[in-house]
C-alpha positions in Angstrom: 267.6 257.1 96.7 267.3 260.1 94.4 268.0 258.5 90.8 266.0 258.0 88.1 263.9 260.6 88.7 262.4 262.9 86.0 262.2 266.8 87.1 261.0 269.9 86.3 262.3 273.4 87.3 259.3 275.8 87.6 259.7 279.6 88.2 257.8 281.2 91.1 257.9 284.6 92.6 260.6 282.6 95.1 263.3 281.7 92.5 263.4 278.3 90.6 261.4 275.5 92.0 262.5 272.2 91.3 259.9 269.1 90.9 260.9 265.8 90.8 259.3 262.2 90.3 259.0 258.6 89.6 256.3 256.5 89.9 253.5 258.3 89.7 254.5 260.3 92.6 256.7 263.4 93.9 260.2 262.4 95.6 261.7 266.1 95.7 261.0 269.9 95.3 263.5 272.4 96.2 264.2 276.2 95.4 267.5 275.8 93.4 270.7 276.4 95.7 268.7 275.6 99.1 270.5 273.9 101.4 270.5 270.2 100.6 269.8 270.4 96.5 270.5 267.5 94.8 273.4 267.1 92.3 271.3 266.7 89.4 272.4 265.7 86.2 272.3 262.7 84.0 275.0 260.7 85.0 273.1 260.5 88.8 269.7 259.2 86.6 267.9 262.3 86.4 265.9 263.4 82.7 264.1 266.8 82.9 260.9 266.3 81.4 256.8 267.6 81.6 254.8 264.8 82.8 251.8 264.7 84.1 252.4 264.2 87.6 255.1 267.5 86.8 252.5 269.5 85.3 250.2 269.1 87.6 252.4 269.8 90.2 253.3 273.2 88.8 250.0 274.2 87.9 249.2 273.8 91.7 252.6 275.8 92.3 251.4 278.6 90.4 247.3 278.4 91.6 249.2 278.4 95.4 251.2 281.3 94.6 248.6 283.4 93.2 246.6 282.7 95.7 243.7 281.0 94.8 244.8 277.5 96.4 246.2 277.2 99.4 246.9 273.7 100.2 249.3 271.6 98.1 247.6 268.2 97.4 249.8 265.8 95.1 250.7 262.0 95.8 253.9 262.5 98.0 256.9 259.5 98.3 259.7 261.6 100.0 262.6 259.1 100.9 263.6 259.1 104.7 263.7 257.0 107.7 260.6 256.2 109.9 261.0 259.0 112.4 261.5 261.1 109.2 258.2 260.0 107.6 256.2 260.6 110.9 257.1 263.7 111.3 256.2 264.8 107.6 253.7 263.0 108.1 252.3 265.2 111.0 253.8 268.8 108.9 251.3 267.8 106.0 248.8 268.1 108.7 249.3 271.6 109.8 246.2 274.0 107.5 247.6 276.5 105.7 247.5 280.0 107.4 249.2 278.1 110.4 252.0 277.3 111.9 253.3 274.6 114.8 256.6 274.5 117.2 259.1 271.7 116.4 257.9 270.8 120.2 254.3 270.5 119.2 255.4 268.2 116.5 257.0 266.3 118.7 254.1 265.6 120.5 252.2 265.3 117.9 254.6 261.9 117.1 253.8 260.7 120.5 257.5 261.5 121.1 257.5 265.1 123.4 261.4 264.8 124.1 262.6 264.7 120.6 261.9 268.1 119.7 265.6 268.4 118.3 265.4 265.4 116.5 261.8 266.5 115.0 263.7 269.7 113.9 266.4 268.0 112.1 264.1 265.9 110.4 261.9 269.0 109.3 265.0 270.1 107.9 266.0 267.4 105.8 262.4 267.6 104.4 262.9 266.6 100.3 259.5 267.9 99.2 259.5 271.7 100.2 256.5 273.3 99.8 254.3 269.5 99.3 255.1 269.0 103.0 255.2 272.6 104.8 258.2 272.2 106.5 258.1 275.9 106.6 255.2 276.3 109.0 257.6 274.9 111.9 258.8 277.7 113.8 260.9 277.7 117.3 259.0 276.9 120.4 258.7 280.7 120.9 257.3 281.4 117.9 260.7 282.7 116.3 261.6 281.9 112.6 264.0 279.2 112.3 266.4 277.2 110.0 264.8 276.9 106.6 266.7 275.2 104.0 265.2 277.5 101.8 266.2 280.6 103.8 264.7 282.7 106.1 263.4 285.4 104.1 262.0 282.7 101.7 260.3 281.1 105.0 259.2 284.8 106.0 257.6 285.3 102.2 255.7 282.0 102.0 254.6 282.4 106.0 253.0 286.4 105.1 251.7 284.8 101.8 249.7 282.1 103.5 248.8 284.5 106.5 247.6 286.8 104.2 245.5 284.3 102.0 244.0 282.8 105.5 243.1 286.3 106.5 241.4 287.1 103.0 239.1 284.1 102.7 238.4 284.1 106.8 237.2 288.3 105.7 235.1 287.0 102.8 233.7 283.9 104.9 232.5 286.4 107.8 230.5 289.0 106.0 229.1 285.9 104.1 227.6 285.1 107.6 227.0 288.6 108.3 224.6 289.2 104.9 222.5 285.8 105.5 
């Protein structure tokens, strides 16, 4: 349950990127407005705040978006059911620079016929960005529901492909000079 949770709204070249945690660990992100955004306000438990576990957060935020990280690495606690947690489980394992099918993912669970089921559960992902949801794509490789929005999902896909592509560049004429 998503109560008593400190938060801290972060700005990125995306919009508004909300943070939140207890326990020495993240339970939420979100781009303000995306589709499932908690109501947050004190009465529901919430205190904005800048703790460590916040700061750190955003300083790996902004080192991500300006390209000089490009995995997210922070201790994670989303709040789902089982099948939920296995399937983040298996988006956190998908590298940067890449992307999956919600069938793949699927597999990957050891359940190949609950591809919809993995795709709703990508959807209700509560720590955007921590856990990729956004490097699911359709089994044909089209761009699909992000709670986020597509163009936000488009953005973060180009950043990452981009980023792979520069430090793949620099890694080969490494090689080639030795």
């Amino acid at each position: 349950m998503l109560d008593n949770l400190v938060y801290l709204p972060i700005d990125t070249p995306l919009g508004v990127f909300v943070v939140a945690g207890r326990d020495g660990a993240l339970k939420g992100g979100w781009f303000e407005g995306q589709k499932y955004f908690p109501a947050i306000s004190p009465e529901a438990g919430w205190r904005k705040a800048t703790t460590a576990l916040l700061r750190e957060a955003a300083r790996q935020l902004d080192a991500y978006f300006g390209g000089e990280l490009t995995q997210l690495d922070m201790p994670l606690a989303p709040e789902g059911t089982a099948f939920q947690q296995q399937v983040w489980r298996a988006l956190c394992e998908v590298p940067s620079g890449e992307t999956t099918t919600y069938a793949a993912l699927a597999r990957a669970i050891g359940r190949p016929e609950a591809f919809h089921p993995v795709g709703a559960a990508v959807g209700r992902n509560p720590i955007s960005l921590f856990v990729p949801c956004h490097r699911a794509l359709g089994s044909n490789g089209s761009l699909t529901g992000y709670a986020g929005g597509l163009a936000r999902k488009r953005w973060l896909l180009d950043h990452e492909g981009r980023e792979r592509r520069l430090f793949d560049c620099l890694r080969h004429r490494g090689r080639a000079m030795n």
